[in-house]
N, C-alpha and C positions, 0 to 999 in steps of 0.2 A: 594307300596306293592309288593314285590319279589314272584314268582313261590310256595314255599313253603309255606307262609301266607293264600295264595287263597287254596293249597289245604287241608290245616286247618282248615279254616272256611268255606269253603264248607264241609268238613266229618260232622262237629260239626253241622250244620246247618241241615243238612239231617239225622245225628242223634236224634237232636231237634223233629224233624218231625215225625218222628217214635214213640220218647218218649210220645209226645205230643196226635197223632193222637192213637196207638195203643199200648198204653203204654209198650213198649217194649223198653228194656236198652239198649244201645250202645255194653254192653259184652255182651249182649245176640243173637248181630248179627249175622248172619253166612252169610259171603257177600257173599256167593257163592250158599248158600241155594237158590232154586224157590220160588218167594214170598208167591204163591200161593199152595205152598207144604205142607208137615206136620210141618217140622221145625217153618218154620214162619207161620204160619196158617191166613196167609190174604183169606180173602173171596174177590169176582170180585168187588164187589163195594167199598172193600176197595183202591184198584188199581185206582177205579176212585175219589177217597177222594184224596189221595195219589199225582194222577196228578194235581190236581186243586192246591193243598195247595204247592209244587214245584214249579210251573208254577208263583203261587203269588209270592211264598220267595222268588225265585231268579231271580221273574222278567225276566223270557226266556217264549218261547214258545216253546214247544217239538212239533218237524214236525208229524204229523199222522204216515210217513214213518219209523219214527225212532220207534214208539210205537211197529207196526206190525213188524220190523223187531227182536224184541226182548227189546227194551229198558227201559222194567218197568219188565222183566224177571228175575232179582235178585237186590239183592241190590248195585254188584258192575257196573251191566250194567246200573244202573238209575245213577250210580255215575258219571260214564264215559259220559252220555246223555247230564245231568246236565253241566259237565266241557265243552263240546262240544259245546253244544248250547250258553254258556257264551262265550267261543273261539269267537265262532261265533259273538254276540253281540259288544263284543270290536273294532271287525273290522270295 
C-alpha cells in the first residue's frame, strides 16, 4: 500500500465515523472548523464518543498529550493525530 492509499482510507474511514456517529456528510465538513463550535455543533461528550470509536477503527491510542495539546480541536488536527499515531505504530 503506497503513501497515497493510507491517506485515502484513513479521510474515508474518519469520514465514516462522523457519518456514522453524528450523522454528518463528508461535504458537510469544514476541516478547519472547531469541533465544538457553531459549524460542527459537537457537544464535550461527543469528543469523547469521537475518541473511543478512532482509537477502536484505527487501532492507535491517541497519547493524553496529544488530546491537551489540541488534537481532537478540528477535524484536520484529529486527521493529522490519527496519521501520527499510525506513523507511530508501524515503527
Amino acid at each position: 500500500m503506497n503513501f497515497t492509499q493510507d491517506v485515502t482510507e484513513t479521510r474515508a474511514k474518519l469520514e465514516n465515523i462522523f457519518g456514522e456517529l453524528f450523522n454528518i456528510k463528508a461535504s458537510e465538513i469544514n476541516q478547519e472548523a472547531t469541533l465544538l463550535g457553531p459549524e460542527m455543533r459537537l457537544f464535550p461528550r461527543d469528543l469523547v464518543y469521537l475518541l473511543f470509536e478512532v482509537e477502536k477503527r484505527f487501532a492507535i491510542q491517541i497519547p493524553e498529550e496529544r488530546i491537551l495539546e489540541g488534537g481532537l480541536l478540528t477535524y484536520n488536527s484529529l486527521y493529522e493525530t490519527i496519521k501520527d499515531c499510525l506513523t507511530v505504530e508501524k515503527e
